[in-house]
N, C-alpha and C positions, 0 to 999 in steps of 0.2 A: 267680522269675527264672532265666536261664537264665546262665551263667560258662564265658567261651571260653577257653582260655589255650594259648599257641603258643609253640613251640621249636623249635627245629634251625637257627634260623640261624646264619650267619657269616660267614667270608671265604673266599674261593675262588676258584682262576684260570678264567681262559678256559677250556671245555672240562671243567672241571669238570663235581662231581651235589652236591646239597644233594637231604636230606627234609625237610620240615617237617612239624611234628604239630600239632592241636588236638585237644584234649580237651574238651569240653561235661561239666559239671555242673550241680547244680539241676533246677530240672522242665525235665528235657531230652526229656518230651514236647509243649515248648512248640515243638517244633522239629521239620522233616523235612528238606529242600534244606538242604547247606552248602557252600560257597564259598569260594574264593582270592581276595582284592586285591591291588592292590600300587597303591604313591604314591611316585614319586621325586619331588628336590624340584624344584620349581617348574614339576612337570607335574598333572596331575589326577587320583584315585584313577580305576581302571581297573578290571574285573574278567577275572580270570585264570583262574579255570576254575570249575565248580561242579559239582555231585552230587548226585542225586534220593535219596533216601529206600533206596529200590528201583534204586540203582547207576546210571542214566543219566548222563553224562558231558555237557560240552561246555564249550571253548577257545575264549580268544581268537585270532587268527589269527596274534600274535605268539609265540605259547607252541607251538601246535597242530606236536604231533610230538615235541617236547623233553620235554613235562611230563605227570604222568599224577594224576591227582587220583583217592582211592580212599579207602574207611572199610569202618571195624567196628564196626558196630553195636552188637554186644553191650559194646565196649571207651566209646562213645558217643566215637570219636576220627576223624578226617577226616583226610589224607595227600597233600602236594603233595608225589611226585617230581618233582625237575627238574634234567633233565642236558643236556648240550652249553651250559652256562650261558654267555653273552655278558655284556661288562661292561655294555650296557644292558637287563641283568635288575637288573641293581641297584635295587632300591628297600627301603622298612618294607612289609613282607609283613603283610595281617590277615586273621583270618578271620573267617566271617561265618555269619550261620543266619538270616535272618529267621521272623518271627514266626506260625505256622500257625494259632493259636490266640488272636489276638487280643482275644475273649471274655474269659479264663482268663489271659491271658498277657502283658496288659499292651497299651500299642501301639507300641511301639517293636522295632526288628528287634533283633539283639543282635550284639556287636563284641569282639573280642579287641581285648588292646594291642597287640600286634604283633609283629612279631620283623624285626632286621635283616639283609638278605639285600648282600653285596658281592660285586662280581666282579672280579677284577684282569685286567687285561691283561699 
């Protein structure tokens, strides 16, 4: 199995930056694309950016500009910058990897817990 685990959140005003980190352990060749959500409450988890294997990018159109999603491979760690943060960035931030190897790897994608992401005004 593959083990997400995410850090850097917290509180932050308007106009702020927040990084957040995931680190991937385990057969973390079960994995290539990894990915940003976010779910505030009483809206629907969303997806906020993601990342090819092979660095390809791509944003939701809420994020797109603010946030830069990036990783190091050899570290097996993934990386949401995100600056000019609005108070409706606020949500539980998770990260994601689904599963390339479904054979070998089980069938399920795999999920961090999360990390809390606040914005004050």
């Amino acid at each position: 199995q593959v083990q997400l685990v995410e850090s850097g959140g917290g509180l932050v005003q308007a106009g702020g930056s927040l990084r957040l980190s995931c680190a991937a352990s385990g057969h973390t060749r079960c994995i290539s694309t990894m990915g940003w959500y976010r779910q505030a409450p009483g809206k629907e988890r969303e997806l906020v950016a993601v990342i090819t294997n092979s660095g390809h990018t791509n944003y939701a159109d809420s994020v797109k500009g603010r946030f830069t999603i990036s990783r190091v491979n050899a570290k097996n760690t993934v990386y949401l910058q995100m600056d000019s943060l609005r108070p409706e960035d606020t949500a539980f931030y998770y990260c994601n990897a689904p599963n390339y190897y479904t054979h070998y790897c089980g069938e399920y994608d795999f999920w961090g817990r999360g990390t809390q992401v606040t914005v004050s005004s």
